[in-house]
N, C-alpha and C positions, 0 to 999 in steps of 0.2 A: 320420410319421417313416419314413425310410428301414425296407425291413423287415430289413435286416442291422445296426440301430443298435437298443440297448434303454435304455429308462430307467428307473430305479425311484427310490425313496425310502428313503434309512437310515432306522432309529428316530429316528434325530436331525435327521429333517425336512430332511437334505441331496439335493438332487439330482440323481444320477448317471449318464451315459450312456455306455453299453458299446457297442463293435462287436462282434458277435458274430465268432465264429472258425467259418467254414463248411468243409464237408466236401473241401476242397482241402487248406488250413494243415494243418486235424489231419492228414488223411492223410500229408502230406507228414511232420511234425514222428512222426506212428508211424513210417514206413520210418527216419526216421531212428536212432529210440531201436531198433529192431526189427533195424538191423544191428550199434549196439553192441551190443546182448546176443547177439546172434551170433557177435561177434568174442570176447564172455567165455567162448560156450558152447565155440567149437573151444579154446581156452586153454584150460579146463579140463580136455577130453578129453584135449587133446595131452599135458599135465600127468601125469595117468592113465596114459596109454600108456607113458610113459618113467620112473613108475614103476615099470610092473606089468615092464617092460624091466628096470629094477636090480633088482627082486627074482627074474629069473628065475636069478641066477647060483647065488643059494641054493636048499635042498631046501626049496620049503614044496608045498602041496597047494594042490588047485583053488579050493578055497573063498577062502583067504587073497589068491590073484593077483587075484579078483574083488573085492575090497574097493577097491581104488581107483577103480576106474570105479562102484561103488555110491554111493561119497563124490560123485564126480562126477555121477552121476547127480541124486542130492539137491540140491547145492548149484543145478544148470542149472535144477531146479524151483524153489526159492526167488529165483533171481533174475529168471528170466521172471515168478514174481508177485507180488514185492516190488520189486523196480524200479522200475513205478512209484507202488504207493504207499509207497515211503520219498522219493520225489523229488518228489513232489508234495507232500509234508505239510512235508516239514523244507527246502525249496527255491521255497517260497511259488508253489505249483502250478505249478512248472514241470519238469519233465524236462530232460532235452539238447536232444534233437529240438525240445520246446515253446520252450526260450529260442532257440537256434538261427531258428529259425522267428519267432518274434516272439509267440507267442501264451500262456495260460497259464491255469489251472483255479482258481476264485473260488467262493465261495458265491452262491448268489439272490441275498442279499440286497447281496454286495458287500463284505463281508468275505474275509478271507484261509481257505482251505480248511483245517478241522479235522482230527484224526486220526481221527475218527467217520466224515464224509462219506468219506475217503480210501481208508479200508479198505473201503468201500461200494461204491464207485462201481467200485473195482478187483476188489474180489471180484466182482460182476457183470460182469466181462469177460469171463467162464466163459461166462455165457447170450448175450451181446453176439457172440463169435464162432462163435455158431453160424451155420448149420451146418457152415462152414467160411471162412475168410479174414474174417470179422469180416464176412457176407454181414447179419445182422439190427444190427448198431449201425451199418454205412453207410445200409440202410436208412432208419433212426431218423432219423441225424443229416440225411439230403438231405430226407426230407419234413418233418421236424420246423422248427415256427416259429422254434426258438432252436437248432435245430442239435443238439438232445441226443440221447444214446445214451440206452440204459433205465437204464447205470450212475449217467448223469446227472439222471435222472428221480427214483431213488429217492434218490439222498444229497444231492440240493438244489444239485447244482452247475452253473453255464455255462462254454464256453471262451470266451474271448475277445481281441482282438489289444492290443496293449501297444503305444503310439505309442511312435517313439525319441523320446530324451530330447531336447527341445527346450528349452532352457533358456531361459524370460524373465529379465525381470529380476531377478536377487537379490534376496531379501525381506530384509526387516529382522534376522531370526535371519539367515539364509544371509551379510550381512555381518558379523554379530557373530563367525561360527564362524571366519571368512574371515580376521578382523583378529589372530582371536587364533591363528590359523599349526596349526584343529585339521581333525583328517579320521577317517573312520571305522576307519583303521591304526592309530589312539592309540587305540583299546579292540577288544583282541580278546573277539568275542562267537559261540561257536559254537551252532551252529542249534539245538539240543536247550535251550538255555540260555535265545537267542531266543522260542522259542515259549511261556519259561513267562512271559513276559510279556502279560497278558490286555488285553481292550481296553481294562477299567478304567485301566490303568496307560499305556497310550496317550494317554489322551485326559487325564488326568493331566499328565504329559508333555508332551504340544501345549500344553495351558492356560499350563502355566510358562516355553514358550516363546517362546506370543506375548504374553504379557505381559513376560516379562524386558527388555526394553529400559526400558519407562515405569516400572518400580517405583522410588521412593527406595532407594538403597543399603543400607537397613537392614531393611525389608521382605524385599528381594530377598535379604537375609543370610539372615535366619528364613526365610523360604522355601526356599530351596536346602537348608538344613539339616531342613528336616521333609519333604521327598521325596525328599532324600538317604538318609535313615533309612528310608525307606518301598520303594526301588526298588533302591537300593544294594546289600541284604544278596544279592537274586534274584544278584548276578554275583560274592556271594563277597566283595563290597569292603565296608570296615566305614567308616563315615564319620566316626568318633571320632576325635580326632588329624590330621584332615586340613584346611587352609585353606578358606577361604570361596570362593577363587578357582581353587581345585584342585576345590571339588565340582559348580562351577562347569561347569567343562571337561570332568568326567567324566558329566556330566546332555547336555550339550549335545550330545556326543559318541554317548550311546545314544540319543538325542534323532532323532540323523541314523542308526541302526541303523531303529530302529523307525518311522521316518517312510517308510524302504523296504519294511517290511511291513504298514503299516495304511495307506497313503496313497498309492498310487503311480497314476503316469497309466494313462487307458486312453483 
């Protein structure tokens, strides 16, 4: 195998091959995320300055004119290291720069990155830019067989490239969604919402939707209504009171949210 191609095995005996994201992409996909937060940090300063400007008209003391650039101060820290990991966990390991780019941050095993690895991998950026300009995670990532930084080392993560979507043929679900006029605009699902969906409830999910074509109408009735009841409640929707063909659309519908977080190419 190519040594920039990896393959592993899910627990579910599927198997998977990755192109890894070598020490060009990342780089490239950091300068990128590295000048927005750049562009937030002079904003907030500027911000700062034009306040500490309207309050110079009033009598306050030194201490008080310093409070906004303190404010500002703070926030510039929270955003260089939370950045990326709020955009990697709830943006299915991607950054700007990483979707930009084409690339994106996965678990080993090929699941979607957790808030555990996340905060891991990013709190080791501390050690990773030592000892100056990220000198030991280039390192890492040019000698290393899969490209990892130490952050990646210790929270079980790979980067890896994300082919564009190439679309084969429509599958059997993908015409059913198609005929009935639905898209993933007919359910808003915000990311924090998204992720409390676990893989149990994926694969769930998947099951009811490669079967839903073959089931007898009456099956496919009880069915829809007892993962309706099961899945439903996580977005706030009660399924009491609502048609067979309404829970229908709203299953099918998360159906295509979540098949972009547990399933996507690489």
């Amino acid at each position: 195998m190519n040594s920039e191609q990896m393959e592993l095995k899910t627990p579910e005996y599927v198997s998977l091959q990755f192109r890894l994201a070598g020490l060009g992409s990342r780089a490239a996909a950091f300068i990128i995320d590295q000048l927005l937060i750049t562009v937030m940090n002079i904003l907030l300063l500027v911000m700062a300055y034009f306040v500490v400007r309207g309050m110079s008209s009033f009598e306050i003391d030194l201490l008080d004119s310093n409070v906004p650039f303190a404010i500002a101060i703070i926030l510039i820290f929270l955003i260089n290291w939370g950045y990326f990991f709020v955009c990697e966990f709830f943006f299915a390991g991607r950054t700007l720069g990483k979707k930009l780019v084409g690339i994106r941050v996965i678990q080993d095993n090929g699941h979607s990155i957790t808030l555990l690895s996340s905060f891991i991998r990013n709190l080791l950026r501390i050690i990773d830019s030592l000892p100056t300009g990220y000198f030991l995670g280039i390192i890492m990532v040019f000698f290393h067989p899969k490209h990892k930084r130490l952050g990646d080392l210790v929270a079980g993560t790979i980067v890896v490239h994300e082919r564009k979507a190439k679309r084969k043929k429509l599958s059997g679900i993908d015409k059913e969604v198609e005929s009935r006029g639905l898209s993933k605009a007919d359910l808003v699902v915000d990311q924090w919402t998204l992720k409390s969906f676990k893989e149990k409830d994926w694969k769930l999910l998947q099951t009811y939707a490669s079967r839903f074509q073959q089931l007898p109408n009456d099956e496919r009735t009880q069915l829809t209504q007892q993962i309706a009841s099961l899945l439903l409640p996580k977005l706030g929707i009660e399924s009491a009171g609502r048609t067979a063909s309404e829970l229908e659309n709203t299953l099918l519908v998360l159906y295509l949210h979540l098949r972009d977080e547990w399933e996507y190419e690489l």
